[in-house]
VOGU-3710 file (C-alpha; in Angstrom, 3 decimals, decimal comma):
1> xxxxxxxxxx> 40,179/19,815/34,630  43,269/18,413/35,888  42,793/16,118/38,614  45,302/13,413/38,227  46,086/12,172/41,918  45,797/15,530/43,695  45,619/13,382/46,837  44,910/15,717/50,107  42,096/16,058/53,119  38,156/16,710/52,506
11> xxxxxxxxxx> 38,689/20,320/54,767  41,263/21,138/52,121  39,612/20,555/49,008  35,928/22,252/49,619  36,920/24,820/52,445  36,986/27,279/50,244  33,499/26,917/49,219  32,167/26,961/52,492  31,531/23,585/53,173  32,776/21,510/56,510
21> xxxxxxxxxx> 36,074/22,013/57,193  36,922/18,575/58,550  40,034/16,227/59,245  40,880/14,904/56,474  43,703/17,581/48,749  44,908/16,322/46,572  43,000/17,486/48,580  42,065/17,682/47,349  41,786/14,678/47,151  43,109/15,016/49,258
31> xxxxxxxxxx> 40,448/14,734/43,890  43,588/15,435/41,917  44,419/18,784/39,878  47,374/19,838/38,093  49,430/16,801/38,517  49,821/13,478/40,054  50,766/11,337/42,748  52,938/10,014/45,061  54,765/7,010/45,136  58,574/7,551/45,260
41> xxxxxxxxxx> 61,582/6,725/45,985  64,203/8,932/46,739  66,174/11,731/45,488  69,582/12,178/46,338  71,191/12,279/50,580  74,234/13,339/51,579  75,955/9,731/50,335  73,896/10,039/47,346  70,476/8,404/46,121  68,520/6,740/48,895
51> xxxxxxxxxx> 69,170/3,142/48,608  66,831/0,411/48,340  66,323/-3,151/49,769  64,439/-6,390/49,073  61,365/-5,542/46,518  62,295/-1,993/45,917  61,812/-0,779/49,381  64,021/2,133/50,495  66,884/1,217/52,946  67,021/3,486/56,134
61> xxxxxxxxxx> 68,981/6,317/57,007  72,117/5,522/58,990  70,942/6,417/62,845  73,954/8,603/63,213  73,241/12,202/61,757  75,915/12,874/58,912  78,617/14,980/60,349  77,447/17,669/57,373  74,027/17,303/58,833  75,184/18,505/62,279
71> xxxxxxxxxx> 74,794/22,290/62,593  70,990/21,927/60,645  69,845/19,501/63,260  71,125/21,747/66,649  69,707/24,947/65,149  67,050/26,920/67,550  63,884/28,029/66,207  62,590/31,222/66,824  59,104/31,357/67,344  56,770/34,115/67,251
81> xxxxxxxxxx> 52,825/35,337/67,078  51,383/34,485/63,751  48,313/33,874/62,484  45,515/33,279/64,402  45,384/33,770/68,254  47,768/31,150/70,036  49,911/29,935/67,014  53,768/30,874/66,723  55,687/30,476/63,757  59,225/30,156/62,584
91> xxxxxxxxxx> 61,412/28,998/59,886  64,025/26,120/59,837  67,097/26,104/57,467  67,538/22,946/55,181  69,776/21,837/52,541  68,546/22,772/48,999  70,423/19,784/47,721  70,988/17,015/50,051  73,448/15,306/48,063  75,870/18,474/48,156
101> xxxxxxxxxx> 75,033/20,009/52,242  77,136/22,833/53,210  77,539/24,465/49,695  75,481/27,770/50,881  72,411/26,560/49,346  69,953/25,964/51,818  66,437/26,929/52,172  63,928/28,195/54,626  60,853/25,620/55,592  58,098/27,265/57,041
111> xxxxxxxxxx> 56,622/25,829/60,443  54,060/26,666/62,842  52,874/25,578/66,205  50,499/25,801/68,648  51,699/24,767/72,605  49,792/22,117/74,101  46,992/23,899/76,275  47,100/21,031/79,088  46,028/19,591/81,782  47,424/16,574/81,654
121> xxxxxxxxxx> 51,011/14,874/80,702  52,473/17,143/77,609  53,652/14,655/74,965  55,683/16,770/73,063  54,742/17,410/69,158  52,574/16,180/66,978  53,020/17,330/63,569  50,166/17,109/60,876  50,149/17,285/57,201  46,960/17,898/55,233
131> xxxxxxxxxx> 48,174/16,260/51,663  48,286/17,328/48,294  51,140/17,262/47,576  51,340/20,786/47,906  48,833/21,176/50,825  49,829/23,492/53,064  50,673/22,323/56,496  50,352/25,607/58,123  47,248/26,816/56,913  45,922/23,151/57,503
141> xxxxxxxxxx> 47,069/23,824/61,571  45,646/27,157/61,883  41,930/26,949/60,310  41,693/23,298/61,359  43,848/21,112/63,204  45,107/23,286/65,936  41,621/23,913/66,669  39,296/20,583/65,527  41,646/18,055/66,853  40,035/17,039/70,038
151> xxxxxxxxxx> 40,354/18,664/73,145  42,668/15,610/75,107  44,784/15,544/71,905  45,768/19,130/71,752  45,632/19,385/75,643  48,666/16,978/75,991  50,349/17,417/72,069  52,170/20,949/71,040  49,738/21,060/67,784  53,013/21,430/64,804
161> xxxxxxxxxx> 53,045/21,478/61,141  55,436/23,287/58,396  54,906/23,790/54,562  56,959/21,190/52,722  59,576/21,916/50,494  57,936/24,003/47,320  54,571/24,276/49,266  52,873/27,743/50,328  56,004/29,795/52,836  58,579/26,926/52,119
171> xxxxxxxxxx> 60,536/28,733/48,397  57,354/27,984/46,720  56,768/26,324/43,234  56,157/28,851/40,872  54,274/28,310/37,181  51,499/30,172/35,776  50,001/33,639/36,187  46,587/33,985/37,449  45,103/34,983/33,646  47,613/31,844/32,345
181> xxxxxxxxxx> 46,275/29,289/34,974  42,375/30,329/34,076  42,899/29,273/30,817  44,716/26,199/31,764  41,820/24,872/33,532  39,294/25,663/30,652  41,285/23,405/27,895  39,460/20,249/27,180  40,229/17,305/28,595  38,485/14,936/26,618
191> xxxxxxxxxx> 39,476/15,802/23,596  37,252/15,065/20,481  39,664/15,258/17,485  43,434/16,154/16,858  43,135/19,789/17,535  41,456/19,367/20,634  44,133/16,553/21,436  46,989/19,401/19,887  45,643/22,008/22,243  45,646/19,777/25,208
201> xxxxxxxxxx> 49,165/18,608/24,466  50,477/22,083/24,321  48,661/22,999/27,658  50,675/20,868/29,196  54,119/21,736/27,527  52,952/25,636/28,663  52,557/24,548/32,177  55,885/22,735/32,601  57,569/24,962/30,682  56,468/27,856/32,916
211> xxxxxxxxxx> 57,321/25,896/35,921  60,718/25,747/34,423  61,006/29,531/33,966  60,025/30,220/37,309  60,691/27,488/39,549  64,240/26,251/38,256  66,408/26,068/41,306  63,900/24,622/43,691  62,205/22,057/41,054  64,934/18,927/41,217
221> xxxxxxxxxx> 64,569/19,227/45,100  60,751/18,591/46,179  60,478/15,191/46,226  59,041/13,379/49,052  62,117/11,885/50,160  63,502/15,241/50,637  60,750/16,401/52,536  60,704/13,028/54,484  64,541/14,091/55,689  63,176/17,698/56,503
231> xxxxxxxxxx> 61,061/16,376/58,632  63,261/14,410/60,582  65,780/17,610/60,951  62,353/19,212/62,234  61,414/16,594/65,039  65,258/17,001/66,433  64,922/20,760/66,418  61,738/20,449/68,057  63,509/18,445/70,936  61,293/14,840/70,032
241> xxxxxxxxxx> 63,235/11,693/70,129  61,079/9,874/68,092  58,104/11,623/65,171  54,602/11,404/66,818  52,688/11,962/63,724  48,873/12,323/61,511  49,447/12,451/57,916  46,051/12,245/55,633  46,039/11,683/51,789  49,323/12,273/50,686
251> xxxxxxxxxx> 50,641/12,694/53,833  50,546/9,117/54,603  53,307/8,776/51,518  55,036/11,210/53,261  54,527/9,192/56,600  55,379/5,482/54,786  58,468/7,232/53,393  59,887/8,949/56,775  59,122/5,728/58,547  61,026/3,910/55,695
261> xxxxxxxxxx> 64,346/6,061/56,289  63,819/6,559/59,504  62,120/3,324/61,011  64,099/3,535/64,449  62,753/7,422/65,236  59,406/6,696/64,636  56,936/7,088/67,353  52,810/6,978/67,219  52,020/7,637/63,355  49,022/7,772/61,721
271> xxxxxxxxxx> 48,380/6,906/58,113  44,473/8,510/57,273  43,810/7,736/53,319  46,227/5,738/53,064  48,130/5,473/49,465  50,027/2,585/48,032  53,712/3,163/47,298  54,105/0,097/45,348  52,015/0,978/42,388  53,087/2,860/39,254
281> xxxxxxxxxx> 52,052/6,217/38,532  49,856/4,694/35,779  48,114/2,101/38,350  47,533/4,678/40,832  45,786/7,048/38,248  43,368/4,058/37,451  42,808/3,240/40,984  42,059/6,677/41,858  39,728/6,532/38,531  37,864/3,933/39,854
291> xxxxxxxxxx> 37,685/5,335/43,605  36,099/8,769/42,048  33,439/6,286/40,384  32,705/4,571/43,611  32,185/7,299/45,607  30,087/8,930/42,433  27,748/5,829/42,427  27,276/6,094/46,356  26,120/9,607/45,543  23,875/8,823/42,733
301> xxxxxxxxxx> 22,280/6,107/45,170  21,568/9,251/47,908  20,453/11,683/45,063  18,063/9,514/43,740  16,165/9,455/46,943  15,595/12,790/47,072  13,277/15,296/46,034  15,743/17,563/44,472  17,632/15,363/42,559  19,098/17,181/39,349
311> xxxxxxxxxx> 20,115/13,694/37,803  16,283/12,022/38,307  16,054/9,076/39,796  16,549/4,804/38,879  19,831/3,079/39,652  23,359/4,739/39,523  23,681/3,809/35,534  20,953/5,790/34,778  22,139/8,754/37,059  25,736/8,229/35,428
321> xxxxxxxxxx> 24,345/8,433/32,051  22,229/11,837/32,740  25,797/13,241/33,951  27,427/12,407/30,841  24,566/13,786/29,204  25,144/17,326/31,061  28,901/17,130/30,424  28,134/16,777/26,745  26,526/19,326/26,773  28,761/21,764/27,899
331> xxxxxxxxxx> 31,733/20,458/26,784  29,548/21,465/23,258  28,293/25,212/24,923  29,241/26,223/27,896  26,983/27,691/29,854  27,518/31,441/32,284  28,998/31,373/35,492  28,987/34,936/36,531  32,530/35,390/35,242  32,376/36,151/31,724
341> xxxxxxxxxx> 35,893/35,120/30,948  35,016/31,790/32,440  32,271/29,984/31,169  31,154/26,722/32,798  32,722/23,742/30,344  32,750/20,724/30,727  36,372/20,580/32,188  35,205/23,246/34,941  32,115/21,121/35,669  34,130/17,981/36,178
351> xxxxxxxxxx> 36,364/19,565/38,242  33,489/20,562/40,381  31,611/17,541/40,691  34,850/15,498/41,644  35,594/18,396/44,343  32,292/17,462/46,055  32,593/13,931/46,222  35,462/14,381/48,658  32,883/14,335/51,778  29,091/13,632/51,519
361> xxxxxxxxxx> 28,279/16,602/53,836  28,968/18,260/50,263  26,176/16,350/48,351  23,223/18,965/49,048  25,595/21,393/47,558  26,388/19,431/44,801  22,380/18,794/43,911  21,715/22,423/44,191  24,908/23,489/41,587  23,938/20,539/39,060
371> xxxxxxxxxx> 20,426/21,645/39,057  21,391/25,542/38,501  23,553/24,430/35,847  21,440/22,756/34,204  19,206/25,687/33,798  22,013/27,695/32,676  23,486/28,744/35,715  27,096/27,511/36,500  28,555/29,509/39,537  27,646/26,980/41,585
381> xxxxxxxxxx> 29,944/24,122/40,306  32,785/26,956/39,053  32,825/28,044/42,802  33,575/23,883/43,869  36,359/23,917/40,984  38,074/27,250/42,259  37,740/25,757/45,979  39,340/22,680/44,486  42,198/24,729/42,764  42,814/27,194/45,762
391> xxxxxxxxxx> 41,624/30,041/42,984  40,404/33,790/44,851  37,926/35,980/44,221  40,485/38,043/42,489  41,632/34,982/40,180  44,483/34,488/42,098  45,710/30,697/42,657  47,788/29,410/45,869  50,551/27,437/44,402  48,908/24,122/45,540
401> xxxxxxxxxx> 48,500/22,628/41,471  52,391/23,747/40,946  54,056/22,379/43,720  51,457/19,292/43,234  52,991/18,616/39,790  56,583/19,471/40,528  56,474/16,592/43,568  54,312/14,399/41,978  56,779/14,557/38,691  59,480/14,044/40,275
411> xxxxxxxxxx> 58,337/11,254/42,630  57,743/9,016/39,817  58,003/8,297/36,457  55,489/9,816/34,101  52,445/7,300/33,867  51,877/8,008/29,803  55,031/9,007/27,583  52,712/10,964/25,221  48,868/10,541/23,375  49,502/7,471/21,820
421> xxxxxxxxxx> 50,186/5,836/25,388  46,734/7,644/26,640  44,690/6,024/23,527  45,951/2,473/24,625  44,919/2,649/28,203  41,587/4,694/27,378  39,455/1,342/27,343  40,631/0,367/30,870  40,242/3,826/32,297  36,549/4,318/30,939
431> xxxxxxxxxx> 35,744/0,658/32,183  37,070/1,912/35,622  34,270/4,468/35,441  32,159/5,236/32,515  31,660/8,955/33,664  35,152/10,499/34,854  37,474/7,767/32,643  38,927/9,462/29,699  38,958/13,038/31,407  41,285/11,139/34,079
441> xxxxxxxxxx> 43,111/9,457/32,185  43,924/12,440/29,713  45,356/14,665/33,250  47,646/11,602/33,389  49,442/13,116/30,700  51,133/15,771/32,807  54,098/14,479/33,586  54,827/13,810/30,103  56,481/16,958/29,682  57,906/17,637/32,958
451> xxxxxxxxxx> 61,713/19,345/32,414  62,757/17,271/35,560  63,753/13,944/35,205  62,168/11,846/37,936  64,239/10,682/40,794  61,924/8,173/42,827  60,350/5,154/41,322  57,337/2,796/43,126  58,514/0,540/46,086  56,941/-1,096/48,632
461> xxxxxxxxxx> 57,458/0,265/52,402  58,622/-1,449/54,909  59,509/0,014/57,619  61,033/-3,043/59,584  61,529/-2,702/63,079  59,507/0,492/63,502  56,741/0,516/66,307  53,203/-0,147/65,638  52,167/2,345/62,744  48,217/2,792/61,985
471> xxxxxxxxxx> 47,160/2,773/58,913  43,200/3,861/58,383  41,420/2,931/55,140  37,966/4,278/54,241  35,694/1,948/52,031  33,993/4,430/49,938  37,236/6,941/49,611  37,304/8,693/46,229  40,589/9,621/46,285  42,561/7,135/47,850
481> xxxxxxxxxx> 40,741/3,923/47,605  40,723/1,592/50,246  42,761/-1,237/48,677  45,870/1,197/48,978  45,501/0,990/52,977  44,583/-2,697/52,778  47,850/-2,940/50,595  50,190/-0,635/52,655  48,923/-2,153/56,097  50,479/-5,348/54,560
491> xxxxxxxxxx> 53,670/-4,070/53,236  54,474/-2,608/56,717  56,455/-4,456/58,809  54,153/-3,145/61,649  51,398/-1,997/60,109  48,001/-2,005/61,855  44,825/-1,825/59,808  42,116/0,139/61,218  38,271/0,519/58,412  35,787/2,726/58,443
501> xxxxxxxxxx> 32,632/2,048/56,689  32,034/4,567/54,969  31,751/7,475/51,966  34,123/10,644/51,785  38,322/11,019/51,672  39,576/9,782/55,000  38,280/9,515/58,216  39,547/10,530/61,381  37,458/13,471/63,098  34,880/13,281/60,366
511> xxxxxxxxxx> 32,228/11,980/62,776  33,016/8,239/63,515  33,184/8,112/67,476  34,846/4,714/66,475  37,295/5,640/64,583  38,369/9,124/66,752  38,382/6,828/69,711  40,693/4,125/68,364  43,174/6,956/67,046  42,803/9,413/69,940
521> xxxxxxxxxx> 43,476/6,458/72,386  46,735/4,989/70,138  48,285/8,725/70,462  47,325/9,279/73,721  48,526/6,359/75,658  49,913/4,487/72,375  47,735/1,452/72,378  47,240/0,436/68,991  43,867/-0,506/67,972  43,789/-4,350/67,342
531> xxxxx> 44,668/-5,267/63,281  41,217/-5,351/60,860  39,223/-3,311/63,570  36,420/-2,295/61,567  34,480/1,083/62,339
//
């Protein structure tokens, strides 16, 4: 298990599994994976490092575009079939390195489209991003958004969205091969003694060091800042004055940043999961911790209601407890899974169990792989894990976990400097939940060893002078708990706070009339919904 603040949408994280695909991963969460989260600053621009303001905000751009900038922003796209039927895709050039544009290293970003089908007044774009980091934006548009959005949404909106820098078609993050990354995912991750801790330790160095080996040039440039400026290049090449916008999980970091550097261009953004930018990598890894707990509890209420209830029944301690129990157990023999070179352990099972309690239209499936496994059948909850870690049939892994870690790493400072720093915050990571604590807080570890220094640091977003920008904060969110919209509502200067009551990672077209109506109306006509509305 790795699943430190893999933030991205509930369709993401369990699609592959057959589950809803909904809009909303890391995700994975957005659970977490090979990595962990946002909360950056910036990287280096064409004048060098973004600046900051005030409390460690980030200053904006200047409005004018750079006169190195020029020639990227009046570039033509050329579009063409792709995909499924009615999407067009193309590729934009971008600087490699902003702080050095116009030294022949550039790179291709991959985007995709879908026209606006009409009737009705055509908006322009709308781009979408799914989260991660490392969610791909593209395959996000084609199996979900540019056909689940609603109907008046995609009638009026070109449907647009691009793999960031490092993700999927965009010079990809490279790390481990397919055999390599197996057995990453296997290695214990709460260890019991010094070899275990040894072994996990050197996981780690093998995964950044293969990053390294494959991935050097693009690694110091995938930071969300970076991708925040490509962004911007692509709403001037698609002809938009200002960014009309839905980022979910992650993508609302991406969102906060672009409308940090950009406050003046933004137009009708929407901020589903929201994270909070202020806290350290270390805070945010606890936070999450406690949001996976939350949403666990809510699912040990429902599954001890029902007939077919793996964990028995009584009160969510006693359903936590009978977890830990089963992960005991096969952290201490692992039980089949149908692949004999991956037997269910208990870093697999985690992994599982976290990747279904991204959306509660997962919780029958959970029941039904808890209970096989427990009678020594694990495909079920090894199939959840490879869903969560984009794994094939044929073991072979998108490069979601490695371009998670590579932004993530480079986005902040690492939250633990090595195992010493992971024993002194164990106590508060358990107490944030008793079941997923120390595995959590042992994937925090990742960064440790990253062979890029990080270039972004927490800060609070701001934003000032931007229009109205809608933030949307679910109460029962695993993966980006609700105090991070609360939190980043407040730190924008025009933030608008908009709840749903409710379990699962974010909420916009995951069922909530209240909650599609209040965002469908805001990009439609760009009424805000009033500040605390509550769904």
């Amino acid at each position: 298990m790795d699943t430190s603040r893999l933030l991205r949408t509930t369709g993401t994280v369990i699609a592959a599994a057959g589950l809803l695909l909904s809009g909303c991963t890391s995700g994975s969460s957005a659970p977490s994976a090979a990595a962990s989260s946002p909360g950056s600053a910036a990287p280096t621009g064409p004048s060098g490092p973004a600046a900051r303001t005030g409390a460690g905000a980030l200053a904006p751009e200047p409005t004018a575009i750079a006169a190195a900038l020029a020639p990227y922003y009046a570039q033509k796209l050329k579009w063409r079939d792709c995909g499924a039927p009615g999407f067009q895709c193309s590729t934009m050039k971008a600087p490699l390195d902003y702080a050095h544009v116009g030294n022949g290293q550039d790179i291709e970003i991959a985007v995709s489209r879908k026209v606006a089908t009409g009737p009705g007044k055509r908006l322009g774009s709308l781009l979408v991003n799914p989260g991660g980091p490392g969610g791909s934006g593209i395959g996000y548009l084609q199996a979900y958004a540019g056909i689940g959005y609603p109907a008046p949404v995609r009638a009026q909106y070109d449907m647009v969205s691009f793999d960031p820098r490092g993700v999927a078609r965009s010079a990809p993050v490279g790390c481990l091969t397919g055999p390599r990354m197996d057995a990453f995912t296997q290695v214990d991750q709460t260890p019991d003694d010094a070899a275990e801790r040894a072994k996990l330790v050197a996981a780690f160095k093998e995964f950044a060091a293969g990053c390294a080996k494959e991935s050097s040039r693009i690694l110091p440039h995938v930071s969300t800042v970076e991708a925040a400026r490509d962004m911007d290049m692509l709403r001037a090449v698609l002809g938009d004055p200002k960014l009309n916008y839905v980022g979910a999980s992650y993508g609302t970091f991406l969102g906060s940043t672009y409308a940090d550097l950009f406050p003046s261009r933004v137009g009708r953004l929407v901020l589903d999961g929201a994270m909070d930018p202020s806290r350290p990598a270390l805070e945010l890894n606890r936070d999450q911790t406690e949001g996976f707990d939350t949403a666990f509890r809510s699912f040990a209420q429902d599954c001890a209601k029902q007939p077919d209830c793996p964990l028995g029944q009584g009160g969510p301690d006693a359903v936590a407890d009978r977890l830990k129990e089963f992960f005991r157990k096969v952290d201490a023999q692992p039980v089949a899974s149908g692949d004999p070179a991956r037997p269910l352990g208990e870093s697999l099972a985690t992994t599982g169990v976290i990747a279904a309690l991204y959306d509660q239209a997962a919780w029958p499936q959970l029941r039904e792989a808890l209970q096989a496994a427990m009678n020594g059948d694990g495909a079920g909850l090894l199939g959840l894990a490879d869903s969560y870690y984009e794994r094939d049939p044929k073991g072979t892994y998108a490069n979601l976990m490695y371009a998670n870690a590579a932004v993530n790493c480079l986005d902040q400072p690492a939250a633990f400097a090595g195992p010493e720093d992971v024993d002194r915050a164990l106590p508060s990571f358990e107490k944030a939940s008793p079941v997923f604590g120390a595995g959590l807080a042992w994937a925090s570890l990742n960064c440790a060893y990253w062979p890029v220094k990080a270039t972004g640091a927490a800060h609070r977003a701001e934003a000032k002078g931007a229009a109205p920008i809608v933030v949307v904060g679910t109460i029962r969110d695993p993966a980006t708990p609700y105090k991070w919209a609360q939190a980043l509502a407040t730190q924008l200067d025009s933030g608008v706070l908009l709840t749903y009551d409710g379990d699962g990672h974010t909420a916009y077209g995951r069922g909530s009339d209240c909650i599609d109506t209040a965002i469908n109306r805001y990009l439609l006509d760009g009424t805000p919904p009033r500040n605390g509305t509550k769904c």
